[in-house]
C-alpha positions in Angstrom: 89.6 176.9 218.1 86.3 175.6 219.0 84.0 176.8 216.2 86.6 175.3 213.9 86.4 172.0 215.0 82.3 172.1 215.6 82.5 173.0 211.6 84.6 169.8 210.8 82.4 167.7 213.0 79.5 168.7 211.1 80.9 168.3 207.7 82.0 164.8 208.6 79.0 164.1 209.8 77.1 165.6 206.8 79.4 163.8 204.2 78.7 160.6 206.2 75.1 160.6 206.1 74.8 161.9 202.2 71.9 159.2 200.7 72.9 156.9 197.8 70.2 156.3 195.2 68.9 152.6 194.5 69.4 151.6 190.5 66.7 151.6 188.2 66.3 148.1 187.2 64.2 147.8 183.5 61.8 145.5 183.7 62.0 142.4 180.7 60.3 143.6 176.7 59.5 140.0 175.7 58.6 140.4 172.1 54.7 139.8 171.5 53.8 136.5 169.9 52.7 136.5 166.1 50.0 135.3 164.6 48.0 133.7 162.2 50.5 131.5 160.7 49.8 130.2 157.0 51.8 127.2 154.9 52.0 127.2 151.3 53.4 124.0 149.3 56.2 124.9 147.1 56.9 121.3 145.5 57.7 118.2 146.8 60.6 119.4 149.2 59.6 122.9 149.7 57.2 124.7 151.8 56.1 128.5 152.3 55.7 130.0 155.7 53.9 133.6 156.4 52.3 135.1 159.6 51.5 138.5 161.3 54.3 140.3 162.9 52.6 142.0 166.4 55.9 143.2 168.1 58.0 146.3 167.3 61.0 145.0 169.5 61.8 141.8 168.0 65.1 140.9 166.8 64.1 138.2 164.4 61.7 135.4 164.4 63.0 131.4 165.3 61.1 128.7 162.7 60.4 125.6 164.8 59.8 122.8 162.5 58.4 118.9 163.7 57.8 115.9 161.3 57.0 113.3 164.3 57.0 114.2 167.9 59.7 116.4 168.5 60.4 119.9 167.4 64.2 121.1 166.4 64.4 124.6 165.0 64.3 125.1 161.1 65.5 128.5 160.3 65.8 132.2 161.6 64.4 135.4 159.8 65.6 139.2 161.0 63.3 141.4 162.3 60.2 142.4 160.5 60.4 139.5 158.4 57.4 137.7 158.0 57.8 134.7 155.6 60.0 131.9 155.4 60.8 129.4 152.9 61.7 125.9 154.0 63.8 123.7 151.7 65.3 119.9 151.7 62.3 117.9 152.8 61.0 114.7 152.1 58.1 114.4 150.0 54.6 113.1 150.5 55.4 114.6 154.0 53.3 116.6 156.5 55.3 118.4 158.9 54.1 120.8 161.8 55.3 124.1 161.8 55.3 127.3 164.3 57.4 130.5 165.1 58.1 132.8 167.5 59.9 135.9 168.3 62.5 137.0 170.0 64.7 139.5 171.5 67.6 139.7 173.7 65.3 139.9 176.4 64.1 136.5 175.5 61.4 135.0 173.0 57.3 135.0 172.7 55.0 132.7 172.7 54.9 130.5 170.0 52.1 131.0 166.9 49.6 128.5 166.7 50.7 125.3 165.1 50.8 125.1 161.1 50.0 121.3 159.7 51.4 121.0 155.9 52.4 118.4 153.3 55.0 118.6 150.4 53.6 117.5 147.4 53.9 114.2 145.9 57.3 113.4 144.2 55.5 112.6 140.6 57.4 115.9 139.6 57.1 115.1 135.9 54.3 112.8 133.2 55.1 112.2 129.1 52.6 114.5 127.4 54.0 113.6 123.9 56.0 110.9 121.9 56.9 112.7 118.3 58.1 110.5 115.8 61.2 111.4 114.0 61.1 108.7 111.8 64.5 107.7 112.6 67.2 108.0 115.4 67.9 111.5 116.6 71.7 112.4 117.4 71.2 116.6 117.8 68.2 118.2 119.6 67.7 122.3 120.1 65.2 124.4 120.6 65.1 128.2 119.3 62.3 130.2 118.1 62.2 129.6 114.3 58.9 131.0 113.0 59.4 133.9 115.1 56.5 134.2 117.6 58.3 134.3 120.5 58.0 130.3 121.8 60.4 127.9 121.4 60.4 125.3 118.8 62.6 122.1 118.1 65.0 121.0 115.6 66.5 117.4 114.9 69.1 115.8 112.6 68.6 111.8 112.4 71.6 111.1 111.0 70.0 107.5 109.3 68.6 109.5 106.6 70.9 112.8 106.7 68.2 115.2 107.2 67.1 118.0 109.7 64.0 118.4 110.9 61.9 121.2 112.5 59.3 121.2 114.5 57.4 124.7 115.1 55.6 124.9 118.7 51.9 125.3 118.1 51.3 126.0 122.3 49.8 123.1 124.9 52.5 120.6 124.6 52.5 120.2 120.7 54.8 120.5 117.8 54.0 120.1 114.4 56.6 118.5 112.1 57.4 120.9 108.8 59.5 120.4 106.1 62.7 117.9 106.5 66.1 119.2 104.4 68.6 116.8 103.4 72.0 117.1 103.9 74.5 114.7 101.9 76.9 114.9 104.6 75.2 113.0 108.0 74.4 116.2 110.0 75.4 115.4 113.8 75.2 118.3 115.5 73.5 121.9 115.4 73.5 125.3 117.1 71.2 128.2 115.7 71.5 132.2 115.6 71.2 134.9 114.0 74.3 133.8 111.7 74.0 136.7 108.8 72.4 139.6 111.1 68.2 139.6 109.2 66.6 139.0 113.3 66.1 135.5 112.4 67.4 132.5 113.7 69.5 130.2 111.2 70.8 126.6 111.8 74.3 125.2 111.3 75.0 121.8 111.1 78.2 119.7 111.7 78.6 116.2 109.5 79.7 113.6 111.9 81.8 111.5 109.9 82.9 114.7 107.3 84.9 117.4 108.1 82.1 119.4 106.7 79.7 122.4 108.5 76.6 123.8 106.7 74.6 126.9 107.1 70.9 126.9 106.7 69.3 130.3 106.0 65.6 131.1 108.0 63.4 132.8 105.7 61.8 133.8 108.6 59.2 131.2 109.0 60.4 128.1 110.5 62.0 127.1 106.6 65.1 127.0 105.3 67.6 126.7 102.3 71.5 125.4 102.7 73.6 128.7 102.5 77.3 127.5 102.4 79.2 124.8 102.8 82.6 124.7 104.8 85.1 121.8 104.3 88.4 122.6 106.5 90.0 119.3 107.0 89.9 116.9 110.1 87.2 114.9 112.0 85.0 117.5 113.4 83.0 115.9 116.4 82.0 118.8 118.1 81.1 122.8 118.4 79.1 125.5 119.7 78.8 129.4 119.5 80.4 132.4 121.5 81.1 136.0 120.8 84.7 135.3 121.0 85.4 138.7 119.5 82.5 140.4 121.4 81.4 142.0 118.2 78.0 141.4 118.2 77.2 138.3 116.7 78.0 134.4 117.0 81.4 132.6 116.2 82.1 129.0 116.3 84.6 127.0 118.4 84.9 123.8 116.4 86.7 120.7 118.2 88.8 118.8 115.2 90.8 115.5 115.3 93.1 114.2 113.0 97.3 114.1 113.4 96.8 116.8 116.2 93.3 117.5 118.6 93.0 122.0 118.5 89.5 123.7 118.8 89.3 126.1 115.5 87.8 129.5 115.5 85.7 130.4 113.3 84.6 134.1 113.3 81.5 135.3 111.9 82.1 138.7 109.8 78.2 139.3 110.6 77.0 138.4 107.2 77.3 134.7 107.2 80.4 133.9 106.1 83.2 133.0 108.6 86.4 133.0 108.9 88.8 130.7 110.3 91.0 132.7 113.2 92.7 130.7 114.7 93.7 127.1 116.3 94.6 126.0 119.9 96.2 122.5 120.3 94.4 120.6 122.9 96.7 117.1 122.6 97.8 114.6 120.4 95.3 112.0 119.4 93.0 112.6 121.4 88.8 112.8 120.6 86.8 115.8 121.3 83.3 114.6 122.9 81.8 118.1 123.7 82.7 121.6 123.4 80.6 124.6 125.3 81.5 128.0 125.7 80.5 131.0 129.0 82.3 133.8 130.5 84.1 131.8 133.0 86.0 134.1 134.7 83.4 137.3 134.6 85.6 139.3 132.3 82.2 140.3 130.1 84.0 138.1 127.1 83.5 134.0 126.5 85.6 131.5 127.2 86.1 127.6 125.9 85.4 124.6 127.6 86.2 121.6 126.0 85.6 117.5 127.1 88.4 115.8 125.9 90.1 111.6 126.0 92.0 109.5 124.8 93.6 105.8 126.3 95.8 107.6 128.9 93.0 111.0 129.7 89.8 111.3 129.8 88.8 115.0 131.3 88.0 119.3 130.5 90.3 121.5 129.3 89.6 125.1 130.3 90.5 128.2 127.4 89.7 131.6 129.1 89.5 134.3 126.4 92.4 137.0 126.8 90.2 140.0 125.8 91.3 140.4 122.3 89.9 136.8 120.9 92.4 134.1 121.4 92.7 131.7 124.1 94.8 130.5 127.0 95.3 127.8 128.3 94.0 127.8 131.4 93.9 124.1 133.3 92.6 120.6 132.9 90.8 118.4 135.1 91.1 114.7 135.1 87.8 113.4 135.6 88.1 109.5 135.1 85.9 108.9 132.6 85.7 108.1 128.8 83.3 110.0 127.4 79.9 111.7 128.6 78.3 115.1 128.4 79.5 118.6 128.9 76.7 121.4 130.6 77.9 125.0 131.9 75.2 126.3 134.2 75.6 128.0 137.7 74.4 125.0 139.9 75.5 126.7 143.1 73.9 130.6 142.4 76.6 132.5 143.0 77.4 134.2 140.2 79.4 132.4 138.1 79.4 128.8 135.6 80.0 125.9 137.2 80.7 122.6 134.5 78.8 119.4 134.8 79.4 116.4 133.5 78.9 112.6 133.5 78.9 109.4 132.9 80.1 106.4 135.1 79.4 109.6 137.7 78.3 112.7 137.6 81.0 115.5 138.2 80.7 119.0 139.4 83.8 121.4 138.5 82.6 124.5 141.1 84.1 127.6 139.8 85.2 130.4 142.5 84.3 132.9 140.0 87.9 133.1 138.2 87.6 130.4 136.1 89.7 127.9 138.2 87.5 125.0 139.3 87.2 122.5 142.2 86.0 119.4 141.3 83.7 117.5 143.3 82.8 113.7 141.9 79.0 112.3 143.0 77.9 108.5 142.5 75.1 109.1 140.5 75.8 107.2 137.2 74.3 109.3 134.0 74.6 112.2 131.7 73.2 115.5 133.2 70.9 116.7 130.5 69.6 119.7 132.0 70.4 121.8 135.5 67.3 124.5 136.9 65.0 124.4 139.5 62.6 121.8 138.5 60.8 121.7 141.7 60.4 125.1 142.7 61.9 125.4 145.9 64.3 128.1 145.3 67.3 125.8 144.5 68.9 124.6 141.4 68.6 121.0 140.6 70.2 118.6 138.4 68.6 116.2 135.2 70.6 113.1 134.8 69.3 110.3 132.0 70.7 106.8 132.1 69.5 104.4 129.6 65.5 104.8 130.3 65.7 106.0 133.8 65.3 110.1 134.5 66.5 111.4 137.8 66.6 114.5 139.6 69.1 115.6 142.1 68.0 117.6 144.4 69.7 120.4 147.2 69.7 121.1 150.5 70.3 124.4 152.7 73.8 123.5 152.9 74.3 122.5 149.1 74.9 119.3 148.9 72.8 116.8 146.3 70.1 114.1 147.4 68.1 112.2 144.6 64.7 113.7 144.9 63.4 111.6 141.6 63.8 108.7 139.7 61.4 107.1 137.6 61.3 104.5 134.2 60.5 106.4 130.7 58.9 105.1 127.7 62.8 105.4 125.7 66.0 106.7 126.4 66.9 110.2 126.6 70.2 111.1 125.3 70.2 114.6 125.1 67.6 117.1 125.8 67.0 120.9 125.6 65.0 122.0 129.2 62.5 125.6 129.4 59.2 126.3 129.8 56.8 124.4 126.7 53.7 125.3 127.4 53.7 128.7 129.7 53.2 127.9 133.7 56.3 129.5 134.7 57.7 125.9 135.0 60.5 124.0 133.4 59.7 120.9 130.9 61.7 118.8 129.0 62.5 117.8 125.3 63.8 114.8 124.9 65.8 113.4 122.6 65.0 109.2 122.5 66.8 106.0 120.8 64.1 104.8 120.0 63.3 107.4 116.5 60.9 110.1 118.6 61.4 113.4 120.7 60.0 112.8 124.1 58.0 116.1 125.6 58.2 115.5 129.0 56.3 118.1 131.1 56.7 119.6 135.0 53.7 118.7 137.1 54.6 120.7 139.6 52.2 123.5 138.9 
């Protein structure tokens, strides 16, 4: 018996004494610092930020951003990232800028501070006053002559004419021939109406129901095609492949015993055909009529600006596949009368509606053509939407009377006036892109006072 205990003494003893390692504790990676940190000016509320990545742990990079004494952070970036664009600032600004990395061990060093100004806010200067002669009521711009730039055309409705002017480069237009039209031309919209490569004008009468095609001979001049006389008021149209066919129809708003939008549908030759009519309402007036795939179905839809004593607002027609329209929902907007602009002011994907008057009004659309409507204080008619200032975000042109201002977004999308200055004349329409070929946007403008205004973009 005694061996056997001595065994079981030992093993206890042996299990009793058997050594327990110590952890391995790993010591801290703190990123390495970057470097060399360089600021660009984007505009007046933009900056550009770039610097040296020296760390192959990081998990990003933190933006630290100061415009007096104390810092607050302005942004992240993921790893390897090494530039930064920093958006919503005041002009005429210097701020202080530097970055560091970081990791879940902790962050660098910070780079060496960055000094850097926005630009001024004198984001746009008159380079041109063309006389029309007399008041303009319909502004576009289209290449006419075919050579690839845009040029203008003009009805001034005092004289019943339409005017061109062809784009000679550097800010100027040179007037050509003017063509009279015995029916007070209002409106126009240009294509390719009767399928030759060129672009051809139509014009709607304002105070006839009468539209008239204008053939392009290919440079910049034109002879009166044909003459349609449907009855009713017609106030407004514009173009859409309705039938996705190929070429350009018309959506035609008309008033008389009964407010409907008629379709006219080009058989590619340029003659069209009326299609079909949608009743909007009962004595009401159609103010503006636009037309983009609201609903990304690949085929155009209608929007139309509608009002009368008791409704002022848009009325939305999405396009059931086969060209005709359904009603799809109105918005009341509460206001007479103003302007009508599809454009996609947020940058997600899809056309959003602007319009304005006593305010401006932004219908957001989630991408089905159903709309949220969001009303601003900013009194005006938004002429033109882009990003005028070249800090990556879509801004907004509103004219009222002789006053041009530019609304401006944040980060977080909401609108800040960023411009407003005193013109020469009063802009009541205008047609916005790039006149004379720094990757800028200008502006055409259409004035009271008998002249297109060329406004142009300083910023570059």
């Amino acid at each position: 018996m005694r061996p056997t205990l001595t065994f079981l003494v030992v093993l206890a003893l042996f299990i009793g004494c058997s050594e327990e390692k110590n952890p391995i504790i790993a010591e801290p990676e703190i990123p390495q610092a970057p470097s060399n940190l360089i600021g660009e000016t984007l505009g007046p509320s933009s900056v550009r930020l770039s610097w040296i990545d020296n760390s192959n742990n990081e998990a990003g990079f933190v933006i630290y951003r100061s415009d007096t004494t104390l810092w607050a952070e302005a942004g992240r970036v993921g790893a390897d990232e090494t530039a930064f664009i920093d958006t919503g600032l005041a002009d005429s600004t210097e701020y202080r800028y530097a970055v560091a990395a970081y990791s879940e061990d902790g962050s660098s060093a910070t780079t060496d501070v960055c000094r850097i100004s926005t630009a001024s806010i004198e984001l746009f200067g008159v380079a041109d006053n063309i006389s029309t002669g007399f008041s303009v009521v319909g502004l576009l711009a289209a290449d006419l002559d075919n050579d690839s730039d845009l040029d203008l055309a003009t009805c001034t409705i005092t004289d019943n004419s339409i005017r061109v002017f062809l784009n000679e480069g550097d800010l100027n237009f040179v007037a050509t021939t003017e063509y009279y039209s015995a029916y007070h031309p209002g409106r126009l919209v240009s294509g390719d109406f009767d399928g030759d490569s060129r672009n051809d004008l139509i014009s709607l009468s304002l105070d006839q129901p009468i539209i008239t095609l204008w053939i392009n001979d290919g440079a910049g001049r034109f002879t009166q095609s044909w003459i349609d006389t449907l009855s009713g008021h017609r106030s407004a149209f514009c173009l859409g492949d309705f039938d996705r066919d190929g070429d350009s129809d018309l959506a035609v708003g008309v008033a008389d015993d009964s407010t409907r939008v008629v379709i006219l549908s080009n058989a590619g030759n340029g003659m069209f055909d009326s299609t079909a009519a949608y009743i909007l309402a009962h004595d009401r007036s159609v103010y503006a009529v636009a037309s983009r795939d609201l609903n990304n179905d690949a085929f155009d839809d209608i929007v139309v600006l509608v009002g009368d004593y008791s409704f002022r607002g848009v009325m939305v027609f999405l396009n059931n596949g086969a060209g005709a329209f359904l009603s799809s929902a109105t918005y009341d907007l509460y206001q007479y009368r103003g302007d009508l602009l599809l454009y996609d002011i947020d940058a997600d994907g899809d056309e959003d509606i602007l319009t304005g008057d006593d305010n401006l009004n932004i219908l957001r659309n989630n991408g089905a053509g159903i709309f949220n409507l969001e009303s601003i204080y900013f009194p005006g008619s938004a002429i033109g939407a882009g990003d005028f200032d070249l800090d990556g975000s879509n801004d907004i042109l509103l004219s009222n009377y002789n006053a041009l201002s530019m609304l401006s977004t944040d980060r977080t999308g909401r609108f800040s006036m960023a411009y407003n200055r005193l013109l020469p004349a009063s802009i009541v329409s205008a047609v916005c892109f790039d006149i004379d070929g720094d990757l800028d946007i200008d502006i055409a403008g259409a004035a009271t006072s008998a002249r297109i205004v060329i406004i142009e973009n300083l910023i570059r």
